[in-house]
mmCIF entry with sequence, helices, sheets and N, C-alpha, C, O atoms, coordinates in Angstrom:
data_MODEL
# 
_entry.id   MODEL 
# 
_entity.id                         1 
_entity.type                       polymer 
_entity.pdbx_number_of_molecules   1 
# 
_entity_poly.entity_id                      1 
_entity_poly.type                           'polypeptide(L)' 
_entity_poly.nstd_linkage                   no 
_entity_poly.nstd_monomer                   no 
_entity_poly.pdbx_seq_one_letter_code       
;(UNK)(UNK)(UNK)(UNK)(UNK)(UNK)(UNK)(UNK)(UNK)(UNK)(UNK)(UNK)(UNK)(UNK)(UNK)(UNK)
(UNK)(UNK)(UNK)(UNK)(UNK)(UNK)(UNK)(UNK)(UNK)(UNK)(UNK)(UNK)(UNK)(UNK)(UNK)(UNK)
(UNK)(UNK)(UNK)(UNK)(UNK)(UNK)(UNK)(UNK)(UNK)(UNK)(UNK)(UNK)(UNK)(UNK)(UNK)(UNK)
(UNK)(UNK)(UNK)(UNK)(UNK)(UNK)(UNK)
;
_entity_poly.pdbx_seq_one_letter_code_can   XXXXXXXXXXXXXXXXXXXXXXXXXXXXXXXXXXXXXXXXXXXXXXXXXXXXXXX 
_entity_poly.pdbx_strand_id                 A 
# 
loop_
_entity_poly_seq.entity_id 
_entity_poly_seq.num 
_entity_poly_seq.mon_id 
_entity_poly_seq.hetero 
1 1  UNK n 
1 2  UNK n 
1 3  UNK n 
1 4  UNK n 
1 5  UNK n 
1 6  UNK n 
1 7  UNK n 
1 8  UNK n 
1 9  UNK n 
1 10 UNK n 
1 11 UNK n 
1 12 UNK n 
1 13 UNK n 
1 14 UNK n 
1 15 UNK n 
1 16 UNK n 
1 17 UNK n 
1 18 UNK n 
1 19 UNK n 
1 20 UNK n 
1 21 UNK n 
1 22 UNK n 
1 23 UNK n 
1 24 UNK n 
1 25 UNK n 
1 26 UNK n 
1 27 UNK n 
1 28 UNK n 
1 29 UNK n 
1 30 UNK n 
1 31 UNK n 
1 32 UNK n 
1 33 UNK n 
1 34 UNK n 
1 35 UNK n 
1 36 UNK n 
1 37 UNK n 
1 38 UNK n 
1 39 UNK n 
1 40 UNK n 
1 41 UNK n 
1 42 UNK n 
1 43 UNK n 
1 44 UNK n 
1 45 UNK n 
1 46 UNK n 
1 47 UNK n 
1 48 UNK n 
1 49 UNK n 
1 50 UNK n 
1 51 UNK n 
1 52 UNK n 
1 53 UNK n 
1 54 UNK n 
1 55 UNK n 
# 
_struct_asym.id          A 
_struct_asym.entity_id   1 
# 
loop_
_struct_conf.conf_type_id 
_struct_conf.id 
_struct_conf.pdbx_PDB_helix_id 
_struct_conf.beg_label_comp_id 
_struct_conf.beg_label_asym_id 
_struct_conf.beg_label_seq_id 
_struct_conf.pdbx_beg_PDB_ins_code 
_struct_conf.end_label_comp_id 
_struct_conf.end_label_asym_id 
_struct_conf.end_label_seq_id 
_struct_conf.pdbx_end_PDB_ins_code 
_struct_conf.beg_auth_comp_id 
_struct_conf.beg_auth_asym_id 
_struct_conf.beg_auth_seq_id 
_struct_conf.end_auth_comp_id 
_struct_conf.end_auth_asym_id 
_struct_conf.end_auth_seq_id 
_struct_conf.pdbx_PDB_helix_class 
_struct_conf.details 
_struct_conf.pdbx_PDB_helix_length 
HELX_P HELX_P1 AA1 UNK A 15 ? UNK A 32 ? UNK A 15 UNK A 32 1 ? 18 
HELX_P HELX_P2 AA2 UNK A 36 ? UNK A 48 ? UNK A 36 UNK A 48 1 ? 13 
# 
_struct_conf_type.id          HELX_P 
_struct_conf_type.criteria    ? 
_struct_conf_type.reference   ? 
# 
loop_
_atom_site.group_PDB 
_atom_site.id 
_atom_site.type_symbol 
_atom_site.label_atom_id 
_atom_site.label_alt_id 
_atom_site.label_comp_id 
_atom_site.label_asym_id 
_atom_site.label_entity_id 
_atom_site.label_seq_id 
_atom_site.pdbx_PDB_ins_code 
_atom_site.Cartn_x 
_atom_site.Cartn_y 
_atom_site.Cartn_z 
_atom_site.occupancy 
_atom_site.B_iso_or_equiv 
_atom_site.pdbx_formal_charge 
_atom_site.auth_seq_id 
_atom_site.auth_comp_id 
_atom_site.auth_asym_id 
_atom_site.auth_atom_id 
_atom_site.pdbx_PDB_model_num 
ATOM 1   N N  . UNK A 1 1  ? -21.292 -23.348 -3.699 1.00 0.00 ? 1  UNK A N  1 
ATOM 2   C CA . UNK A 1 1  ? -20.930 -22.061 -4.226 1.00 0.00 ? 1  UNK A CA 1 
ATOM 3   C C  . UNK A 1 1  ? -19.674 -21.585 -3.482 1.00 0.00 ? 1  UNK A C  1 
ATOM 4   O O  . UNK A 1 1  ? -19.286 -21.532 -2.314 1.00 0.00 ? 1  UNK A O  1 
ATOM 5   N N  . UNK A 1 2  ? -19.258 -21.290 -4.600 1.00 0.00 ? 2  UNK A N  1 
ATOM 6   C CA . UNK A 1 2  ? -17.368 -20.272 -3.317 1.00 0.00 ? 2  UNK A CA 1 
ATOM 7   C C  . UNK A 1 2  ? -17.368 -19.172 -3.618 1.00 0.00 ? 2  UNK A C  1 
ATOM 8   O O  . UNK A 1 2  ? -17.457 -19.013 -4.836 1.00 0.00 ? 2  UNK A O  1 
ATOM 9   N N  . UNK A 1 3  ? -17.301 -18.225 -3.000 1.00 0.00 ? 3  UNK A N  1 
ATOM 10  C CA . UNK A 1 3  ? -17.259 -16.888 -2.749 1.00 0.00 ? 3  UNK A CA 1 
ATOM 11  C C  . UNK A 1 3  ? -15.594 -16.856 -2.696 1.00 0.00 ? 3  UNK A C  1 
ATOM 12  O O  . UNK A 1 3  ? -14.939 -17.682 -2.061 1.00 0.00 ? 3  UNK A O  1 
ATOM 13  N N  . UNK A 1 4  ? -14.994 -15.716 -3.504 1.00 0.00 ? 4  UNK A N  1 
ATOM 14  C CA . UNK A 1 4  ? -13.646 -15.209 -3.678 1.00 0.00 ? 4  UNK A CA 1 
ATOM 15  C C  . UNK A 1 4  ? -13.410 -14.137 -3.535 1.00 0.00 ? 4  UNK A C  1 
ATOM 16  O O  . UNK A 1 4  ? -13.694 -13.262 -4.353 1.00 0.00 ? 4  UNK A O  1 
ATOM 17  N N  . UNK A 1 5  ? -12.635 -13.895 -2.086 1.00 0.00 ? 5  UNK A N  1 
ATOM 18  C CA . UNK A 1 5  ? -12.302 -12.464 -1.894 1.00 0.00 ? 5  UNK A CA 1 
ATOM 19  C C  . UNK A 1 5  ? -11.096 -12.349 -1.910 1.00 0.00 ? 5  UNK A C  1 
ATOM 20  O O  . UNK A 1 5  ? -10.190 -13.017 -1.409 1.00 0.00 ? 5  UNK A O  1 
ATOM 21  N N  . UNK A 1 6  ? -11.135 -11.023 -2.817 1.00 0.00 ? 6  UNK A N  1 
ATOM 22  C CA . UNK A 1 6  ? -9.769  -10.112 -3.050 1.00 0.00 ? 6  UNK A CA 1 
ATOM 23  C C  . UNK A 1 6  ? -9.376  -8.610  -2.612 1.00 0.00 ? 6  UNK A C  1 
ATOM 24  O O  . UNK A 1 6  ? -10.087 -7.630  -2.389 1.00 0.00 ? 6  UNK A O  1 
ATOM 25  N N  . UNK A 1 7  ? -8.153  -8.772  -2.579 1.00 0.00 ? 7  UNK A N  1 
ATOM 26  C CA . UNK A 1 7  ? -7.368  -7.256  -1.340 1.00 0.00 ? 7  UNK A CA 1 
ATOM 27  C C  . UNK A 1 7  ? -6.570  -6.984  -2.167 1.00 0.00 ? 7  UNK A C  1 
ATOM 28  O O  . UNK A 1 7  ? -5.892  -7.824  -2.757 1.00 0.00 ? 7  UNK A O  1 
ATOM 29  N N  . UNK A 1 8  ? -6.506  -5.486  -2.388 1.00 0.00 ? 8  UNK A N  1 
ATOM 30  C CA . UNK A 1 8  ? -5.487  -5.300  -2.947 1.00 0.00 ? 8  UNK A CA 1 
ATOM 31  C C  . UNK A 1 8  ? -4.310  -4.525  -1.822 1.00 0.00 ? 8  UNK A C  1 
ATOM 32  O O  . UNK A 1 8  ? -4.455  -3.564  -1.066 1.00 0.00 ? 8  UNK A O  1 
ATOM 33  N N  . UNK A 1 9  ? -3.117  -5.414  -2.099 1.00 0.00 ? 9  UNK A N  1 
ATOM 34  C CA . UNK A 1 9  ? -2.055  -4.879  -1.016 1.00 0.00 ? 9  UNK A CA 1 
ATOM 35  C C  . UNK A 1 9  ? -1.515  -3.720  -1.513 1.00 0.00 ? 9  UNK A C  1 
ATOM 36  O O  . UNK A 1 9  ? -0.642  -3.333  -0.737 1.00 0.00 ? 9  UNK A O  1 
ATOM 37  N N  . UNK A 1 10 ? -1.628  -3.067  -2.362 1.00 0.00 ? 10 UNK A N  1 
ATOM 38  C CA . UNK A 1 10 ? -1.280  -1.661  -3.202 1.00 0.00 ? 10 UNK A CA 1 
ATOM 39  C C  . UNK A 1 10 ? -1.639  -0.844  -2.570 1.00 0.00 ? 10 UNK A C  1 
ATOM 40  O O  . UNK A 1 10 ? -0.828  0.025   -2.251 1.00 0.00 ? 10 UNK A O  1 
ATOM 41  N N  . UNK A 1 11 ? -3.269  -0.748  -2.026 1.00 0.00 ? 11 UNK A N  1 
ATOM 42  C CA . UNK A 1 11 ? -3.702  0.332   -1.327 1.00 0.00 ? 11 UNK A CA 1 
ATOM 43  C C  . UNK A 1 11 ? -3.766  0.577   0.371  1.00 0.00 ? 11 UNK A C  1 
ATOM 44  O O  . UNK A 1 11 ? -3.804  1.630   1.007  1.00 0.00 ? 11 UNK A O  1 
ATOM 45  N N  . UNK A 1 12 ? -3.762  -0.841  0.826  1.00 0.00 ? 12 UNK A N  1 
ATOM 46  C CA . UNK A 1 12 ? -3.485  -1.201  2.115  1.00 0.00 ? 12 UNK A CA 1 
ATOM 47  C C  . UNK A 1 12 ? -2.184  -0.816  2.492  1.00 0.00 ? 12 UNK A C  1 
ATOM 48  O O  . UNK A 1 12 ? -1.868  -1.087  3.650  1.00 0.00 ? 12 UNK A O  1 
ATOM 49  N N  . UNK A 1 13 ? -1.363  -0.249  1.785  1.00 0.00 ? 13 UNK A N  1 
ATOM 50  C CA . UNK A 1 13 ? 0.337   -0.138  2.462  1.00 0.00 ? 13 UNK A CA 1 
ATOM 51  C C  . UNK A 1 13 ? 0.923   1.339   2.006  1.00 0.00 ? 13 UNK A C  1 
ATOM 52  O O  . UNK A 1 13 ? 1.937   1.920   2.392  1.00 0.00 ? 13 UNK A O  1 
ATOM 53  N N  . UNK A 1 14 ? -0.181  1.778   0.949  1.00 0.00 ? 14 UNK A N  1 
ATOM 54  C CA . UNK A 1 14 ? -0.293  3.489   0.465  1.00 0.00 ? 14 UNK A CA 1 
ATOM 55  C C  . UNK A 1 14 ? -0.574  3.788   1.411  1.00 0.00 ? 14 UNK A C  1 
ATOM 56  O O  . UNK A 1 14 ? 0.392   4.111   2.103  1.00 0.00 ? 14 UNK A O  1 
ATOM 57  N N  . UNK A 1 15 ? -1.809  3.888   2.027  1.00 0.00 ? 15 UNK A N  1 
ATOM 58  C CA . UNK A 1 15 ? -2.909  4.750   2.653  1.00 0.00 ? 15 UNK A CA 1 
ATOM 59  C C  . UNK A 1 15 ? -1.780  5.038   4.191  1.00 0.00 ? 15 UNK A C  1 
ATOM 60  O O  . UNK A 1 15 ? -1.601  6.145   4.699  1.00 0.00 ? 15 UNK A O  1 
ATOM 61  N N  . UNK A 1 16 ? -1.282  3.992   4.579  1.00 0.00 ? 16 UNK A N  1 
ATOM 62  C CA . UNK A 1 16 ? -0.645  4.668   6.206  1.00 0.00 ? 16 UNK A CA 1 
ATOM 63  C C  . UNK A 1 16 ? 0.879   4.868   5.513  1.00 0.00 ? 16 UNK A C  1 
ATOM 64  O O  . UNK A 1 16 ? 1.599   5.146   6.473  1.00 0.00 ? 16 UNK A O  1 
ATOM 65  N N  . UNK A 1 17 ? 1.385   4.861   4.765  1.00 0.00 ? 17 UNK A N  1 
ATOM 66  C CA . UNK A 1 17 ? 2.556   5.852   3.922  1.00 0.00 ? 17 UNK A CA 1 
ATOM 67  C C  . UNK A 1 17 ? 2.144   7.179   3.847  1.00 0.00 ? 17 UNK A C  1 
ATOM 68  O O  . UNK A 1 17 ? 2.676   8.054   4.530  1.00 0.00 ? 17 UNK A O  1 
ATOM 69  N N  . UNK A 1 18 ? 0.986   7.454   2.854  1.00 0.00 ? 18 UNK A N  1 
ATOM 70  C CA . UNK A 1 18 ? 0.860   8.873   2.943  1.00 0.00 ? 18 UNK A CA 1 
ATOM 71  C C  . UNK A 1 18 ? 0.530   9.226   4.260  1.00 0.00 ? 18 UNK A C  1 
ATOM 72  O O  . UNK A 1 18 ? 1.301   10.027  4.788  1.00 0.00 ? 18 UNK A O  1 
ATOM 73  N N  . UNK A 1 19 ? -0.607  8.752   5.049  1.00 0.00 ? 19 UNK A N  1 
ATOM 74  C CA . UNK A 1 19 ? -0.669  9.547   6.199  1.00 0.00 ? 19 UNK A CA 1 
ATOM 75  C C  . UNK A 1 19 ? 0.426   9.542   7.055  1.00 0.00 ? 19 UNK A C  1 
ATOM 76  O O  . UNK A 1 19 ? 0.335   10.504  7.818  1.00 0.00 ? 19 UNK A O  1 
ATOM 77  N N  . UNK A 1 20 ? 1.763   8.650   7.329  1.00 0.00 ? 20 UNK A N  1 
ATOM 78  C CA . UNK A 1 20 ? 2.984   8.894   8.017  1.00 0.00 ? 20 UNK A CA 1 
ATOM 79  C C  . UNK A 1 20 ? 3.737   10.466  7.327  1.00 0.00 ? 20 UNK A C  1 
ATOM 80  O O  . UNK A 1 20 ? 4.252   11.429  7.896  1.00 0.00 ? 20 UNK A O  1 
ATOM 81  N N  . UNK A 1 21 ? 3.466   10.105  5.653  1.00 0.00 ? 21 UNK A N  1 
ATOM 82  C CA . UNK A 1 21 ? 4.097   11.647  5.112  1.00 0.00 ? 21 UNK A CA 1 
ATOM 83  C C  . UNK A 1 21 ? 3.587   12.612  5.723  1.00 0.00 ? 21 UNK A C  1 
ATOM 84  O O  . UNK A 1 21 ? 4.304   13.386  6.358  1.00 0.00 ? 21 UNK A O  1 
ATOM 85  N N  . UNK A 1 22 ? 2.074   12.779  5.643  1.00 0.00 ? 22 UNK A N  1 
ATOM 86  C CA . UNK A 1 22 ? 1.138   14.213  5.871  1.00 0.00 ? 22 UNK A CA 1 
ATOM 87  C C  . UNK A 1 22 ? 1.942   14.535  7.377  1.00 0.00 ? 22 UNK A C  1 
ATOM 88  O O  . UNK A 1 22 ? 2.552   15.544  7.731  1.00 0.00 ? 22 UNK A O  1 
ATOM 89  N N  . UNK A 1 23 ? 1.686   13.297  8.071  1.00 0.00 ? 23 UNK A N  1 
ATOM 90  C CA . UNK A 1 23 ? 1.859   13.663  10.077 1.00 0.00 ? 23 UNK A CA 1 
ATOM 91  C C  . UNK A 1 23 ? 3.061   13.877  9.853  1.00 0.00 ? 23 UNK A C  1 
ATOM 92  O O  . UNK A 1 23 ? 3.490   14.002  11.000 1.00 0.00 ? 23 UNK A O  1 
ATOM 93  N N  . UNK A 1 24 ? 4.219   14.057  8.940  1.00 0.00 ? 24 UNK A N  1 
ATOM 94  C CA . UNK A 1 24 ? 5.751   14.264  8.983  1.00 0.00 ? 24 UNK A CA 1 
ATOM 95  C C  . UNK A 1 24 ? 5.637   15.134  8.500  1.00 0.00 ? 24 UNK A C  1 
ATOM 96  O O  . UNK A 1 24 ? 5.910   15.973  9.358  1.00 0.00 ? 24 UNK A O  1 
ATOM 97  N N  . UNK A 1 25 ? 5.312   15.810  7.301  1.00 0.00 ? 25 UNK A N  1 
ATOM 98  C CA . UNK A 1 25 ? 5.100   17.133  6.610  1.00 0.00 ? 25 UNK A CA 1 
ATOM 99  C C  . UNK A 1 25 ? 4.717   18.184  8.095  1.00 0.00 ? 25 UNK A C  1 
ATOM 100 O O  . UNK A 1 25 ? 5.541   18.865  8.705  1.00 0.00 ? 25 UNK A O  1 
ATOM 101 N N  . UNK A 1 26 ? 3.331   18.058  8.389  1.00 0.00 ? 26 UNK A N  1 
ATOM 102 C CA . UNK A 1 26 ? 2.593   18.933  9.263  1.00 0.00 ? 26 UNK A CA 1 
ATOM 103 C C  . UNK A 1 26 ? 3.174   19.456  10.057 1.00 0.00 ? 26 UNK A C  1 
ATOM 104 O O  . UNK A 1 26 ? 3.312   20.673  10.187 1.00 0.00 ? 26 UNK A O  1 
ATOM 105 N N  . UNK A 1 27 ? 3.943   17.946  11.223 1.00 0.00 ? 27 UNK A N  1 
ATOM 106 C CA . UNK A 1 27 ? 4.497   18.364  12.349 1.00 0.00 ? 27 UNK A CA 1 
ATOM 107 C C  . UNK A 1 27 ? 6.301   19.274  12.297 1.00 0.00 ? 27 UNK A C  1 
ATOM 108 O O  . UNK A 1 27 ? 6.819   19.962  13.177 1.00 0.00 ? 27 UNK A O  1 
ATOM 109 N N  . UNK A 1 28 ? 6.947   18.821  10.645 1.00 0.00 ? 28 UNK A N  1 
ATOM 110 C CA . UNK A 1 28 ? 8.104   19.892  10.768 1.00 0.00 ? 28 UNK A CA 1 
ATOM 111 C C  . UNK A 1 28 ? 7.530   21.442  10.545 1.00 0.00 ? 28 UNK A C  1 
ATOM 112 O O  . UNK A 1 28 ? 7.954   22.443  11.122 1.00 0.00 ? 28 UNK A O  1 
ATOM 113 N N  . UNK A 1 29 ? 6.323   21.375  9.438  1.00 0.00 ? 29 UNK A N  1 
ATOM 114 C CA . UNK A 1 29 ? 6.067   22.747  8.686  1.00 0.00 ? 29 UNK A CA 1 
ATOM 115 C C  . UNK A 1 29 ? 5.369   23.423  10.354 1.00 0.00 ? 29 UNK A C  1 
ATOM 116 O O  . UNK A 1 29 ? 5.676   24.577  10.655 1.00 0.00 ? 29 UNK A O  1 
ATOM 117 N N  . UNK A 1 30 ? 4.588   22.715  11.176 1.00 0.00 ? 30 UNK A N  1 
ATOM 118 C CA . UNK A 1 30 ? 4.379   23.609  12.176 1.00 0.00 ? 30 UNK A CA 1 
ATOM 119 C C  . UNK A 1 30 ? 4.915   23.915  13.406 1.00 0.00 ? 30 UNK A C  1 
ATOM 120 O O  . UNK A 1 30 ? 4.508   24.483  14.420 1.00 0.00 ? 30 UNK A O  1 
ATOM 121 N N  . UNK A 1 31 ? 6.297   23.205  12.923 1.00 0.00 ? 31 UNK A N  1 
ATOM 122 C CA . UNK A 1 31 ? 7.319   23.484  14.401 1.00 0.00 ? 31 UNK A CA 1 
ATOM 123 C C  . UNK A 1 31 ? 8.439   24.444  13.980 1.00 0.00 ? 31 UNK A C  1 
ATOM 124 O O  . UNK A 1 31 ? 9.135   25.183  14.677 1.00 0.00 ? 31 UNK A O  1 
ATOM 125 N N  . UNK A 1 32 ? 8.429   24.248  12.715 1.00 0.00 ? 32 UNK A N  1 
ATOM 126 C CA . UNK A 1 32 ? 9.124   25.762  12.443 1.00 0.00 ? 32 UNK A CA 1 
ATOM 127 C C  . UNK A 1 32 ? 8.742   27.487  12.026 1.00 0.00 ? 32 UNK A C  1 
ATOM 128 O O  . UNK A 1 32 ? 9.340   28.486  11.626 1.00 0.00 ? 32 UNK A O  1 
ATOM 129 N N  . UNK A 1 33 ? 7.554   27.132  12.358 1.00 0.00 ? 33 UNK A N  1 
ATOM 130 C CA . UNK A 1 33 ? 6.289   28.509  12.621 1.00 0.00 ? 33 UNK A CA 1 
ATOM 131 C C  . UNK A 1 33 ? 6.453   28.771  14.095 1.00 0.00 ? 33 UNK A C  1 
ATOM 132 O O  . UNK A 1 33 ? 6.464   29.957  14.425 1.00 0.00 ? 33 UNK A O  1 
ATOM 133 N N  . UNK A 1 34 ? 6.593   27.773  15.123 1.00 0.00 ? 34 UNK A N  1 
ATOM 134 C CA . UNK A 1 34 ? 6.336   28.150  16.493 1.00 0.00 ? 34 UNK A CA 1 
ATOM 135 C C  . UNK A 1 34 ? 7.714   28.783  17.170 1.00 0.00 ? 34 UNK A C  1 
ATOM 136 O O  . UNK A 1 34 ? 8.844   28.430  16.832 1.00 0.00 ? 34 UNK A O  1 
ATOM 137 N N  . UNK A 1 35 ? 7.524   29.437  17.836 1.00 0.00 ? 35 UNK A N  1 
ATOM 138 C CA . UNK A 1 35 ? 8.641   30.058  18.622 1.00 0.00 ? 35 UNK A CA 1 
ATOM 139 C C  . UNK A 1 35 ? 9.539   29.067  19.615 1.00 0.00 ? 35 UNK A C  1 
ATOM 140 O O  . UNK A 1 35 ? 8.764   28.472  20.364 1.00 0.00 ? 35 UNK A O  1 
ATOM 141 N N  . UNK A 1 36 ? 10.948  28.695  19.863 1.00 0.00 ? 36 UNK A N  1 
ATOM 142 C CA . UNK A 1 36 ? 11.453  27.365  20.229 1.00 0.00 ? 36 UNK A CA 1 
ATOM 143 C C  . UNK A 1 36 ? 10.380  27.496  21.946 1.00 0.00 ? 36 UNK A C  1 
ATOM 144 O O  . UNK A 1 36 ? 9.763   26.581  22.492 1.00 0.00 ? 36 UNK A O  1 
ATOM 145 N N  . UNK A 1 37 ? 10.464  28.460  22.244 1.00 0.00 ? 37 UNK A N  1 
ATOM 146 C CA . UNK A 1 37 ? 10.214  28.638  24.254 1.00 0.00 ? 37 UNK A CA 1 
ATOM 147 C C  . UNK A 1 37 ? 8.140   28.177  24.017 1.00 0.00 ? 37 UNK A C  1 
ATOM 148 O O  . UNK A 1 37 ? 7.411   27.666  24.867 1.00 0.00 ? 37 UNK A O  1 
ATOM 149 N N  . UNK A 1 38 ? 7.863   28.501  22.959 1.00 0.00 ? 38 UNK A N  1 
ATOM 150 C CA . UNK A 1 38 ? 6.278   27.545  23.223 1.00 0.00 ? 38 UNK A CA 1 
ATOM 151 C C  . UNK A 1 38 ? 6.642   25.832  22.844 1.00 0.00 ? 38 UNK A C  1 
ATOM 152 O O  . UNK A 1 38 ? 6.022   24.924  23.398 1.00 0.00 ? 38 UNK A O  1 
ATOM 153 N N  . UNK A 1 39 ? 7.729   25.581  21.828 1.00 0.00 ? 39 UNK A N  1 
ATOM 154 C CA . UNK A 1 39 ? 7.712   23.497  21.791 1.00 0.00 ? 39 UNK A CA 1 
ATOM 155 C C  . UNK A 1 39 ? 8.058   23.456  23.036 1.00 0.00 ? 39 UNK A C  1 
ATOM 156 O O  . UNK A 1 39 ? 7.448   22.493  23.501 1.00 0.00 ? 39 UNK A O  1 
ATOM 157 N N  . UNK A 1 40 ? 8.906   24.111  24.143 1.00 0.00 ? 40 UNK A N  1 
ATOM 158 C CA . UNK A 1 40 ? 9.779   23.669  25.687 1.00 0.00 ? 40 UNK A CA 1 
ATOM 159 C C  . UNK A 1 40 ? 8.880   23.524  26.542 1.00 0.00 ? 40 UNK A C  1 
ATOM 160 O O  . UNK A 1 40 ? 8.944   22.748  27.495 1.00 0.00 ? 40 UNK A O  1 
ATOM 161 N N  . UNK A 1 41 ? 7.749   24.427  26.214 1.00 0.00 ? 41 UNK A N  1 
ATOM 162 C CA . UNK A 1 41 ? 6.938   24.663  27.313 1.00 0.00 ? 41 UNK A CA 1 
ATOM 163 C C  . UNK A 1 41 ? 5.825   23.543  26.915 1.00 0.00 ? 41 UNK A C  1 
ATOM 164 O O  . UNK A 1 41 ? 5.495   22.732  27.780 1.00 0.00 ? 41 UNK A O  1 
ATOM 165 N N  . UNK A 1 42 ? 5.331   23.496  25.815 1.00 0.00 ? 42 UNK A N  1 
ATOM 166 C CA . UNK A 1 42 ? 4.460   22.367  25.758 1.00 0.00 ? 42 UNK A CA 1 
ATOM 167 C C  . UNK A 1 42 ? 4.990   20.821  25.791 1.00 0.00 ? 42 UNK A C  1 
ATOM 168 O O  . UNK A 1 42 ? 4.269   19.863  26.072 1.00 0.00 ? 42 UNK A O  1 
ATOM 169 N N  . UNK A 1 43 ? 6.284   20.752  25.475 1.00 0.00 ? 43 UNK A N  1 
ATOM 170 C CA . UNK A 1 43 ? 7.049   19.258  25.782 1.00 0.00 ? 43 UNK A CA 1 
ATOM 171 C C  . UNK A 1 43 ? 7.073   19.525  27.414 1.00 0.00 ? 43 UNK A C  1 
ATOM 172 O O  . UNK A 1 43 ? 7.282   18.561  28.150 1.00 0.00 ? 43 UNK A O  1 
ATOM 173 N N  . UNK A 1 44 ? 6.948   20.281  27.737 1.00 0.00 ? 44 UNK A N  1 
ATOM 174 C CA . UNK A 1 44 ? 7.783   20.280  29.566 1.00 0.00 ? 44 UNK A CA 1 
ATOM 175 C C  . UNK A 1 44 ? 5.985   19.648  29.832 1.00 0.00 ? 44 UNK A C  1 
ATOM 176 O O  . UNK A 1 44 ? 5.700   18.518  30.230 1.00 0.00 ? 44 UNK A O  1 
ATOM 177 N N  . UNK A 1 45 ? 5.158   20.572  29.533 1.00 0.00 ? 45 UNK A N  1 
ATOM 178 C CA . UNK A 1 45 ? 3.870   20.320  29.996 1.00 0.00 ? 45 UNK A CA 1 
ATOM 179 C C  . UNK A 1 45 ? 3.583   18.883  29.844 1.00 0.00 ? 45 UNK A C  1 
ATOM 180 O O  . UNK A 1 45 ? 3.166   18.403  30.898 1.00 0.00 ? 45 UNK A O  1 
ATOM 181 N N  . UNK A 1 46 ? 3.668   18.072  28.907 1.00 0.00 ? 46 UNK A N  1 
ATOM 182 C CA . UNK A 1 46 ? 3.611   16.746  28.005 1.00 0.00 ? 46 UNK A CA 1 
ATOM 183 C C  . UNK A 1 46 ? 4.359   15.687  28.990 1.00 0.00 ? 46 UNK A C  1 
ATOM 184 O O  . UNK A 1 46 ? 3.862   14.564  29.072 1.00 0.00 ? 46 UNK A O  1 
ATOM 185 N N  . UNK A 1 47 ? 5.436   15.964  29.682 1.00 0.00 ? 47 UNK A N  1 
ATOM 186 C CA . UNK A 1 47 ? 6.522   14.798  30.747 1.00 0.00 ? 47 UNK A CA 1 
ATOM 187 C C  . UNK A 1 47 ? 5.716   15.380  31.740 1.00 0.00 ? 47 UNK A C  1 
ATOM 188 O O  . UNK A 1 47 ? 5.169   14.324  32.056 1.00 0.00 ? 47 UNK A O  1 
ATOM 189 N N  . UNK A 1 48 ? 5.250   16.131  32.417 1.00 0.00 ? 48 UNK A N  1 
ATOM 190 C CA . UNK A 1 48 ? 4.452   16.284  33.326 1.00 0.00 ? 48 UNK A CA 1 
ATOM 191 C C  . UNK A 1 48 ? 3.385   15.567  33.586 1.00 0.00 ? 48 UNK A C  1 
ATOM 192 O O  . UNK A 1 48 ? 3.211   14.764  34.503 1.00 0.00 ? 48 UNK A O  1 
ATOM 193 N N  . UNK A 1 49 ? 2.489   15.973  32.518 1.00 0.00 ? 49 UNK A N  1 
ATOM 194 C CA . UNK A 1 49 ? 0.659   14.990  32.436 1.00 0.00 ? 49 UNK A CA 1 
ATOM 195 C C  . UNK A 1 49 ? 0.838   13.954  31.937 1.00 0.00 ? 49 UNK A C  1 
ATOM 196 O O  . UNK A 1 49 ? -0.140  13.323  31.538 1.00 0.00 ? 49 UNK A O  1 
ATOM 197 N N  . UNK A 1 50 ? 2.688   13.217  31.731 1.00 0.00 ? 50 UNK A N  1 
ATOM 198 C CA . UNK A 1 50 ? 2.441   11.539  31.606 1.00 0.00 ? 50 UNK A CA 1 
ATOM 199 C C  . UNK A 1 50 ? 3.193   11.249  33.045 1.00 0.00 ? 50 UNK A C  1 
ATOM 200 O O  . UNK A 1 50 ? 3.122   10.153  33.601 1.00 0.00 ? 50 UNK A O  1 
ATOM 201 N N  . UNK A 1 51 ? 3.795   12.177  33.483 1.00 0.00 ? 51 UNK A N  1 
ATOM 202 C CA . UNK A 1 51 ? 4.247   11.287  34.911 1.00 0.00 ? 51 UNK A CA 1 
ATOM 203 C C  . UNK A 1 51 ? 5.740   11.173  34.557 1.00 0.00 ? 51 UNK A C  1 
ATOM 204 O O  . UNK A 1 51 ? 6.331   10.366  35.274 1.00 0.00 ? 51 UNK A O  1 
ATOM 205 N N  . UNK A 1 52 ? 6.523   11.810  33.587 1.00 0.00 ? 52 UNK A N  1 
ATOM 206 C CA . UNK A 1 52 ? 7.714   11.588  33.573 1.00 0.00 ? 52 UNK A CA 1 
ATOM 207 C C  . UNK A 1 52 ? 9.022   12.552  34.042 1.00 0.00 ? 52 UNK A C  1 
ATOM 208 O O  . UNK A 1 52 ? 9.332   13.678  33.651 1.00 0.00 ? 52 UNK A O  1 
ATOM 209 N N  . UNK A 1 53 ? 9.557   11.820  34.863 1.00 0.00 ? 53 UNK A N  1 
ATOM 210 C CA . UNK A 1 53 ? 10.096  12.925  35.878 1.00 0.00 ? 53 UNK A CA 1 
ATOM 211 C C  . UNK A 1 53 ? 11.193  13.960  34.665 1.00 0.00 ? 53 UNK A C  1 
ATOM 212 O O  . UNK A 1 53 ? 11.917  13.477  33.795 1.00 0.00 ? 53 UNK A O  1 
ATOM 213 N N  . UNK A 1 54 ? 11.009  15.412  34.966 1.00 0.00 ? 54 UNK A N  1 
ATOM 214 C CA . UNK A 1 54 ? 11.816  15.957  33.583 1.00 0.00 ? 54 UNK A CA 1 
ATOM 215 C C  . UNK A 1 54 ? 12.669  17.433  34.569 1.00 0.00 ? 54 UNK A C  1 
ATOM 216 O O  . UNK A 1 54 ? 13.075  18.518  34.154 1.00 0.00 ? 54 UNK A O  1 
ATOM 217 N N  . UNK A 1 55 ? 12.669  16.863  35.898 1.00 0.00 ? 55 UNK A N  1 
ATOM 218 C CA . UNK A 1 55 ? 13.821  17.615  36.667 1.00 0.00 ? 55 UNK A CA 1 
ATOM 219 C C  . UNK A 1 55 ? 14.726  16.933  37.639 1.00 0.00 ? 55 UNK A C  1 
ATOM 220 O O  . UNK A 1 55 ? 15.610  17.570  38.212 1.00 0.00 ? 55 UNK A O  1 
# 
């Protein structure tokens, strides 16, 4: 007996397209709601708690 499996590459190469759109949509629509001195302060915070020297 042979068993035949099929993929469809249509939906495998959609699915992380749209979600790259959504995470690109989200992150401009909610960085231009925020005030510039809270992105500075949370990027400053962000090179900090990875260890990257940012002075």
């Amino acid at each position: 007996m042979t068993t035949l499996t099929a993929k469809s590459l249509g939906t495998s190469r959609v699915v992380p397209a749209v979600f790259a759109a959504a995470l690109g949509i989200a992150l401009i629509t909610l960085t231009g709601h925020v005030q510039a001195a809270a992105l500075h302060d949370a990027a400053h915070d962000v090179r900090h708690a990875t260890g990257f020297p940012c002075h």
